[in-house]
MARZARO-655196 format. One line per 4 residues: number of its first residue (from 1); for each residue x, y, z of C-alpha. Coordinates in Angstrom, 1 decimal, padded with zeros to 4 digits. Layout:
NUM	X:Y:Z ~ ... .
//
This chain:
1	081.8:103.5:104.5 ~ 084.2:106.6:104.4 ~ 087.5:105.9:103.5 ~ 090.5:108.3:104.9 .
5	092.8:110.1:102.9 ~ 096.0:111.7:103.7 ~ 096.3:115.2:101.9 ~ 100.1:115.3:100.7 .
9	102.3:117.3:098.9 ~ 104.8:116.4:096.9 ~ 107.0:117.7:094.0 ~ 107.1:116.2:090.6 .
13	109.4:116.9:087.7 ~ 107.7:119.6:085.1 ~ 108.6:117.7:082.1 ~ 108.0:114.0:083.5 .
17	104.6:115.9:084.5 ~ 103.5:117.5:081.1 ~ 104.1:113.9:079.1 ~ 102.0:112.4:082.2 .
21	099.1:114.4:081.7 ~ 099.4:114.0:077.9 ~ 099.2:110.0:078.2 ~ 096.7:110.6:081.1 .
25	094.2:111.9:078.9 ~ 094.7:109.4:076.4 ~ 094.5:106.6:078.5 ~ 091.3:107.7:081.6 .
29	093.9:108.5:084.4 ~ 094.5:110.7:086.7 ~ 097.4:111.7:089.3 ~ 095.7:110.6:092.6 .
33	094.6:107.6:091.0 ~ 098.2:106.4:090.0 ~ 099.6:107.4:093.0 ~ 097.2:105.4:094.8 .
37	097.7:102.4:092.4 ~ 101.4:102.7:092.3 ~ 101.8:103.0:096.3 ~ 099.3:099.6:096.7 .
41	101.4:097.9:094.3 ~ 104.6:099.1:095.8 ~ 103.0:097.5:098.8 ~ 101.7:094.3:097.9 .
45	104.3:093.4:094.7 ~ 107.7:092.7:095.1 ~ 108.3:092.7:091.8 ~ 107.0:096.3:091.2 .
49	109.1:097.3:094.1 ~ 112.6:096.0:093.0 ~ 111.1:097.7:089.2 ~ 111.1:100.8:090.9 .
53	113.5:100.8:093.3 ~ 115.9:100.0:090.8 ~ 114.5:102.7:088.0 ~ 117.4:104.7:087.2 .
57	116.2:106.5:083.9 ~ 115.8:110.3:086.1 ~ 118.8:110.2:087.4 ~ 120.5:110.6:084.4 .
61	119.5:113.9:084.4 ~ 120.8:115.0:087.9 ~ 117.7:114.3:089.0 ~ 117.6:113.7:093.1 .
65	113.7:112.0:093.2 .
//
């Protein structure tokens, strides 16, 4: 069975990035696969949703995403 994709772009904070793909490495992760996770969860967990619709911690730094 093929599963479709949806090829995306999407931009992504340098620093949040870099500490990303140092835990990544540590921990057997990669982007697609948390984005994938994470938009499932957003999806199926309302709990997970209000978590990160409510994150606030970027913003701090005049962050708009």
């Amino acid at each position: 069975m093929k599963v479709e994709t949806k090829l995306t772009s999407v931009n992504v904070l340098d620093d949040v990035y870099k500490k990303f793909k140092v835990n990544a490495i540590n921990n057997n992760v990669n982007l697609q696969k948390l984005v994938n996770r994470s938009l499932d969860l957003y999806n199926k967990d309302d709990s997970f949703k209000k978590m990160i619709n409510d994150y606030t911690n970027l913003a701090v730094s005049g962050s708009k995403y």
